[in-house]
N, C-alpha and C positions, 0 to 999 in steps of 0.2 A: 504493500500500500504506500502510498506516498504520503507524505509528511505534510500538507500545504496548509495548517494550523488553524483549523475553524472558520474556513470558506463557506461552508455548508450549513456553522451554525454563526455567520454575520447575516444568510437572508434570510429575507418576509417573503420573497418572491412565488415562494412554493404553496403559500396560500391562497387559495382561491378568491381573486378581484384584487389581489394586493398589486400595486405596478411598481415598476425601479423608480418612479418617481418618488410615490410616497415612499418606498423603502427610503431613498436618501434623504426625505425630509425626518424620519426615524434614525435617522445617522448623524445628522446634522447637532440634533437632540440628545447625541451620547447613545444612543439606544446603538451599540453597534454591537447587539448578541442576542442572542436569544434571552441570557438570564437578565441582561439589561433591561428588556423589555418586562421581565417579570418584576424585578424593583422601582421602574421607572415609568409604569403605566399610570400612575396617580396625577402624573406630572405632566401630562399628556392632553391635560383638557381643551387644549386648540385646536387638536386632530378632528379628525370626525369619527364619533363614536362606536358608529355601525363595522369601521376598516379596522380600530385599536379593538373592539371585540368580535370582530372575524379571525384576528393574531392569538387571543386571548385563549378563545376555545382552541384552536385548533396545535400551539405551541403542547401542553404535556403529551399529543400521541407523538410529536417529531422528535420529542428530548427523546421518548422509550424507543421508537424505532432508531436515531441514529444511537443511542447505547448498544443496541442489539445488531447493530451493523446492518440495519434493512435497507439495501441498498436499492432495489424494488420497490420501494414505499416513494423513494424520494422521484424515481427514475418516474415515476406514475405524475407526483405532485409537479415537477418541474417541466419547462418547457424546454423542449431536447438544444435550444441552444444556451440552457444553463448544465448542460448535464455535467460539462467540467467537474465542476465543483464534485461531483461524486469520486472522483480520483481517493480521496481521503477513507473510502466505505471500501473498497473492493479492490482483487488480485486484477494490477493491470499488466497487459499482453502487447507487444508492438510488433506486427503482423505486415509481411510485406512478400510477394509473390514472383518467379522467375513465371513465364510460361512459352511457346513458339509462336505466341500471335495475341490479336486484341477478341478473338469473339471465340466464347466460352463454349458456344455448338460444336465446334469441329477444332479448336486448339487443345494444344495441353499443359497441364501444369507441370512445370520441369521441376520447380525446387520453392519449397514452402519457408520462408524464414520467421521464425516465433522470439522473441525476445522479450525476456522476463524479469529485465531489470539487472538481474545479476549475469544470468548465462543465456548463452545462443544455442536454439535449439534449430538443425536444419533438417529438412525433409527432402528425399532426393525421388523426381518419378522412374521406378523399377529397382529404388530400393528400401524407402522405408515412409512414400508417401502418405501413405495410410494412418499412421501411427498420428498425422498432423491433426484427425479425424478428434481425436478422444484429448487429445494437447488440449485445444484449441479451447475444449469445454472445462480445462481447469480456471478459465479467467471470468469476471466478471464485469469487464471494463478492456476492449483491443484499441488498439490506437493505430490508424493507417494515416496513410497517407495518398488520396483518390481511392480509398479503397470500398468506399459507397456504390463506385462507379465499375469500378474494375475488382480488386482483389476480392471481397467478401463475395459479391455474389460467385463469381468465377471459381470459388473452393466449395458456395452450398452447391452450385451443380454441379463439381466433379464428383463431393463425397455425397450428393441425394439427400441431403439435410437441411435445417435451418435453423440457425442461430440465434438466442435471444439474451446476448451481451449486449452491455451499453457500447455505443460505436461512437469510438470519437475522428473523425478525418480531418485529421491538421489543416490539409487543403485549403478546407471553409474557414476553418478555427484562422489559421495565420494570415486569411485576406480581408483578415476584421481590422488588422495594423497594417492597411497595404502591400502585404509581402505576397506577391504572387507569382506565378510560371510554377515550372516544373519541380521536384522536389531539390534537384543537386541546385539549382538557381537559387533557391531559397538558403541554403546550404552557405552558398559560397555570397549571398548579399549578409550572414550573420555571420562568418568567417570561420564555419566548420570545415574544414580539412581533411579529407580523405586519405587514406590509406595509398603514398605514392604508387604499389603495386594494380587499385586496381579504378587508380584517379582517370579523367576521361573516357570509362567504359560509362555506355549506356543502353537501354531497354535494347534495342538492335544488335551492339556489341553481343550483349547474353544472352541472345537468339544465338550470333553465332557459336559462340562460346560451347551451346551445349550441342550443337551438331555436330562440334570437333570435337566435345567430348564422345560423342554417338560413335564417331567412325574412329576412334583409342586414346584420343588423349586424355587421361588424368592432368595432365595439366589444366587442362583447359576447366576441369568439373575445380578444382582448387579453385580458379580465379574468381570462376562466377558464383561457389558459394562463397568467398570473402569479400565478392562484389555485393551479395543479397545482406549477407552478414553488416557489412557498411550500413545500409538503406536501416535496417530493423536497432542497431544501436543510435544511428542519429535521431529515427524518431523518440526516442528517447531525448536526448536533446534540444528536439523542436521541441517538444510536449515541455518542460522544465522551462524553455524561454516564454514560451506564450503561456503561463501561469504565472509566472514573474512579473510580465506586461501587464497582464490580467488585472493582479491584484496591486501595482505600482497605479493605475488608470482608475481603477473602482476606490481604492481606499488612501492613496498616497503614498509615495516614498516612505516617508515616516515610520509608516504601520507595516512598511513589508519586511517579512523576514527569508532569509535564507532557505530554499529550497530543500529539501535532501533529495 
């Protein structure tokens, strides 16, 4: 789980009619917590009363679900472009795919890369891509990158399944601060640095890559999975900058701390 220290309980938003408007007028106010708002609703008589008790009932089930790590409670109550903020409830997974083409009918998936914060887990097709099948379902929280578009559906119909992890895709996430194009574009405008071995390879590169590994080369199967390996630990790194941004933009310099 990631460390991002009470993201989830600074908002009102997951209330139903509550808007980031009034939430920041509730910030404004000191109210920036949940128990805040439990000490400090007395104090609150300028509000309207209908919004400070639509927060009122509905704050003790959020304290006992986020106690209980319901990370399904929150995903329900929030609008999927606050799901961020769930990173703190759930095993997160950064998920990123090799395959020989763009349409999921008639291509294949060559190599599955899973990364779990600590270690890289690859899956290779004809040797252990299957195994990516039952991974996948240890997380509650994947993190791609275009992978709305591309990688997730592309592995529910290779493996005939469907996934019901919170999906976060950087993609969208990082073009909320301008940062757009491609993922290594994004990469190299934050000055993430690739791995000199497998820098300038891309999506077409590791099409060829695995067809030279088809006709013998081991070489070739190295490069493009420390090519995949790349993509699955930067997202990692996107994910950690645009959380930083996040809460530097919502709450101020001031109040932000260090990531882990």
């Amino acid at each position: 789980m990631y460390k991002v220290e009470l993201m989830l309980e600074k908002t009102f938003c997951h209330v139903k009619g509550i808007t980031a408007h009034f939430e920041r007028l509730l910030w404004e106010r000191g109210v920036e917590h949940w128990d805040d708002f439990l000490e400090k609703e007395s104090q609150l008589s300028e509000l309207p009363r209908k919004m400070l008790d639509k927060i009122k009932d509905e704050l003790p089930a959020s304290k006992k679900a986020f106690q209980q790590k319901n990370l399904r409670y929150f995903q329900n109550m929030l609008h999927p472009k606050e799901h961020w903020r769930l990173v703190e409830l759930g095993k997160v997974g950064f998920v990123d795919i090799e395959t020989t083409g763009l349409c999921r009918g008639s291509d294949e998936i060559t190599v599955i890369g899973i990364f779990d914060g600590k270690s890289s887990h690859l899956y290779v097709n004809g040797k252990n891509l299957l195994d990516a099948k039952a991974k996948l379902k240890e997380f509650d929280i994947v993190v791609t990158f275009n992978g709305k578009q591309f990688d997730i559906p592309f592995i529910e119909y290779r493996f005939s399944c469907s996934y019901d992890f919170v999906h976060l895709d950087l993609r969208y996430l990082l073009k909320e601060f301008g940062l757009e194009g491609g993922l290594k574009s994004i990469e190299r405008q934050l000055g993430i640095v690739r791995d000199s071995s497998v820098e300038g390879i891309d999506g077409f590169e590791a099409v060829n890559l695995w067809y030279q590994y088809k006709r013998g080369s081991r070489e070739a199967l190295q490069k493009l999975l420390k090519y995949n390996e790349q993509d699955i630990v930067n997202l990692d790194s996107l994910l950690k900058h645009y959380l930083k941004i996040k809460k530097e933009r919502l709450f101020g310099a001031m109040m932000y701390s260090t990531i882990h």
